[in-house]
C-alpha positions in Angstrom: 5.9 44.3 -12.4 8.7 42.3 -12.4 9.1 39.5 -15.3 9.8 36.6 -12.8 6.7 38.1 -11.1 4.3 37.7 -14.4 6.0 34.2 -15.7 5.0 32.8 -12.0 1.4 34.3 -12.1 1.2 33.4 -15.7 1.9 29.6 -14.9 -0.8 29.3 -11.4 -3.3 30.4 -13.9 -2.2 28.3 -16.5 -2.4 25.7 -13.5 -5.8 26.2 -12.0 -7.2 26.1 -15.1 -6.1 22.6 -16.2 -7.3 21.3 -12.7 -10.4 22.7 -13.6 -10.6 21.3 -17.1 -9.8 17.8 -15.6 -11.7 17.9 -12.6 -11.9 14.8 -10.7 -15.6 13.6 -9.6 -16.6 11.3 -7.5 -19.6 8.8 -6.7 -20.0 6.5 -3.8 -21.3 3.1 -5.1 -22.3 0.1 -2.2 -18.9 0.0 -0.5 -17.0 1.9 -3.3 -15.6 5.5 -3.5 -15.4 5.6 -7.4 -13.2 8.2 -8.7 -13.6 9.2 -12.1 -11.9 11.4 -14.7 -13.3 12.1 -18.8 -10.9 14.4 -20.7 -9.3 15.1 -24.4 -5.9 13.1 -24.7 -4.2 16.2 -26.3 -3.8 17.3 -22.3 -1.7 13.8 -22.0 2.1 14.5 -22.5 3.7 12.8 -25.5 5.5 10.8 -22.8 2.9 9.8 -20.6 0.8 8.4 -23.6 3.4 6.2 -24.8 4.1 5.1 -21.4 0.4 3.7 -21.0 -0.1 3.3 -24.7 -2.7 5.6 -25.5 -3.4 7.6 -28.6 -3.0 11.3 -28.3 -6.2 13.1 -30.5 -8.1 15.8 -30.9 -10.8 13.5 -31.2 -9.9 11.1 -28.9 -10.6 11.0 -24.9 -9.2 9.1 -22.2 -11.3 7.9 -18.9 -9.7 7.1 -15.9 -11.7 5.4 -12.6 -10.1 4.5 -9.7 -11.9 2.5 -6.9 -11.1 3.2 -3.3 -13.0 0.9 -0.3 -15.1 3.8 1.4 -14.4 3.1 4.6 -10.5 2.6 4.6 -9.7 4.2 1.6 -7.4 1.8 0.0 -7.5 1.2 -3.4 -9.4 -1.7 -4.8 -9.5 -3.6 -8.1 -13.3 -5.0 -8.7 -12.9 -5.2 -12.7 -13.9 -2.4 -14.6 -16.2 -2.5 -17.7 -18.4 0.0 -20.0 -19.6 1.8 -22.8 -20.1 5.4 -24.3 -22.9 6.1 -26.5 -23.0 9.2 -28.8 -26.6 11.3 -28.8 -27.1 9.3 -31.9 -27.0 6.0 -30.2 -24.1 4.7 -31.0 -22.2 2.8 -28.8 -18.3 2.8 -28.3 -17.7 -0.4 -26.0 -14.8 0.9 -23.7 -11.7 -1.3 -23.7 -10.0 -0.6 -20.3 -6.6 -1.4 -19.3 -5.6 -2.0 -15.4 -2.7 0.1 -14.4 -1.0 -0.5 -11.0 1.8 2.0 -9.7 2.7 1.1 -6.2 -0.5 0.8 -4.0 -2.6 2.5 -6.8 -4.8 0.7 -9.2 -6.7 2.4 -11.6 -8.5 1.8 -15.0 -7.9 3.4 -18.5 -10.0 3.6 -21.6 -10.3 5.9 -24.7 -12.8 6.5 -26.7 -13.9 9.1 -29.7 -15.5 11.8 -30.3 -16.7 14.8 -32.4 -17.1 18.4 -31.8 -19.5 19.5 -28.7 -20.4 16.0 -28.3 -22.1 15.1 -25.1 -21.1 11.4 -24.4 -23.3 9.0 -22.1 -21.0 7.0 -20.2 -22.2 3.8 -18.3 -19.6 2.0 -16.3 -19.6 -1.3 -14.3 -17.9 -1.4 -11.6 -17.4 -5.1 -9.9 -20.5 -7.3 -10.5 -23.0 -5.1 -8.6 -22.3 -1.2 -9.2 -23.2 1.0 -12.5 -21.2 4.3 -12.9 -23.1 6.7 -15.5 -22.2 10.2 -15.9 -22.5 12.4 -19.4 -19.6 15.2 -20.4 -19.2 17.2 -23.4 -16.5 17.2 -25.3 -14.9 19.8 -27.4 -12.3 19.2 -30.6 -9.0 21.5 -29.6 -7.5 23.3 -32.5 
């Protein structure tokens, strides 16, 4: 097996497997395709976290929503609020800041966590439309 070979299969696994760490979900809400992303900020770039001013942490997570209109697909901005409460009830209120690059709008918050902590995040979206979804989180070493 060649080494060009092995470093090119080496890096689509490396590949697939960070899309699957950061899937992307998605919920339809009224009118609203509501895209949503939870994941540690360690998989942020040093340079991409400066950029949008976020803290890179074991601990810490990022959330990023975008909102498209369902029927054309264009993105939307309705205002973006929300929380994330730990299984002891504590509640992180989510501090999200609008990012627009080109046509694209989307939302980013951060928030903490400890190890194999499953996080209930509610989200509103607009005036009308609640987002909740829980993910675990794991501390990377």
């Amino acid at each position: 097996m060649s080494r060009t070979f092995f470093i090119k299969a080496l890096l689509t696994t490396a590949i697939l497997f960070s899309a699957n760490v950061m899937a992307e979900q998605k919920q339809t809400l009224g009118q609203w395709d509501v895209h949503y992303s939870a994941f540690t900020s360690t998989f942020l770039s040093p340079a991409i976290a400066t950029q949008y001013n976020l803290t890179r942490s074991a601990s810490m997570g990022v959330l990023n929503i975008a909102v498209l209109d369902k029927d054309t697909q264009q993105s939307v901005t309705p205002g973006v609020t929300g929380r994330a409460i730990n299984p002891l009830g504590q509640v992180q209120t989510l501090e999200f800041q609008h990012v627009k690059e080109g046509d694209a709008n989307y939302y980013l918050a951060q928030f903490d966590y400890t190890n194999a902590e499953t996080l209930r995040f509610t989200i509103q979206i607009g005036e009308q439309q609640t987002l909740k979804f829980n993910q675990e989180f794991w501390l990377n070493d």
